[in-house]
C-alpha positions, 0 to 999 in steps of 0.5 A: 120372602122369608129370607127377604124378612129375614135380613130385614130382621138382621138390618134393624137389630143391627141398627137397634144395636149401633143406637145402644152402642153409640148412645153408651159411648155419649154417656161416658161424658153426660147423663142420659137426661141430658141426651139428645136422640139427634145426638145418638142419630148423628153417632150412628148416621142414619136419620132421626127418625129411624129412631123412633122404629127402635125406641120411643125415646131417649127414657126407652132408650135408656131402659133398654141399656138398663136391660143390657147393662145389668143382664151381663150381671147375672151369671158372674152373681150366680158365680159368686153365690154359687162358689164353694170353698171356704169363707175367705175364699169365696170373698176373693174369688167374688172381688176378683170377678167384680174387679173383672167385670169392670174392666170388660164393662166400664161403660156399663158400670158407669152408666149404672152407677150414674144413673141409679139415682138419676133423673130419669124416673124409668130408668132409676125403676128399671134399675131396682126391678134388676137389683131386685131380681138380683137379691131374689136369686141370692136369696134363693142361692143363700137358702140352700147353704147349710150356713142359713138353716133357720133364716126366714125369708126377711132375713135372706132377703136381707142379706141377699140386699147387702151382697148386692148393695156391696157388689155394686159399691164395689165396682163402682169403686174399682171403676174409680181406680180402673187408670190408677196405679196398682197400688191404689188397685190393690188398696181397693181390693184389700177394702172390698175382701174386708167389708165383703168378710164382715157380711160373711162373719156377721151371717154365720152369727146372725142367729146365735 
């Protein structure tokens, strides 16, 4: 019996999966208000409403993108705070794991990108509780660097923001590059390590 329930499981995490993945693919070309669950059903090849036994809509549905999409964010955020060497260094290796990330997950990066201001309201929320969660890391990342002995809590979450705010500004604009020649690639990266720097200078002179 227990292995009976177990393939059960498999079965439909597989077929949970298979919606993600096919409604992924349709929002390379639309946003997800405009998503239609017998669009996904159809991808996918099971019936309509097999859906409802995996999400209650295509607002849940999207939720649970949200979730997959930005949770292959944490350990390369971890990477990069946690990254010792000199300034310059770490904003290099930074911009070199985001550049990497966007080719491995374009979709995902799309779909975050589009929908971080989109018009479906528990997908824009579930978007800020990650980057929230995000900038909390940071934080307590950045708290243990002798560079921030004397910042207070407002001002680490602060800048813990703006290095989240960036490293999304940044994949977006690699996103936009991903097909171009290696030269636009190479400008965009050259923009990145300057603005990624001028967070940097302007925190180790923060509190003089």
């Amino acid at each position: 019996m227990s292995h009976t329930l177990g393939l059960r499981q498999a079965q439909k995490q597989k077929t949970r999966q298979a919606l993600l993945d096919a409604a992924l693919a349709l929002l390379e070309e639309q946003s997800l208000s405009s998503l239609g669950l017998r669009e996904v059903t159809r991808a996918v090849g099971v019936a309509p409403t097999a859906f409802y036994r995996h999400f209650r809509s295509t607002a849940d549905l999207g939720v649970a993108l949200v979730e997959e999409a930005l949770g292959s964010l944490h350990p390369m955020i971890r990477t990069i705070v946690s990254s010792a060497g000199e300034s310059d260094q770490r904003v290099e290796r930074a911009v070199d794991l985001i550049a990497r990330h966007v080719e491995t997950h374009p979709a995902h990066v799309r779909f975050i990108a589009r929908e971080r201001h989109g018009g479906v309201q528990s997908v824009r929320e579930a978007i800020q509780d990650q980057l929230a969660r995000f900038a909390d890391e940071v934080k307590v990342a950045l708290a243990k660097d002798p560079i921030s002995e004397g910042w207070n809590d407002d001002d680490l979450l602060m800048l813990a923001n703006l290095y989240v705010d960036q490293m999304l500004i940044t994949a977006s604009l690699f996103l936009d590059v991903l097909e171009a020649p290696q030269e636009e690639r190479r400008r965009v990266t050259q923009a990145a390590n300057r603005r990624m720097r001028l967070i940097s200078i302007g925190r180790e002179h923060w509190l003089d």
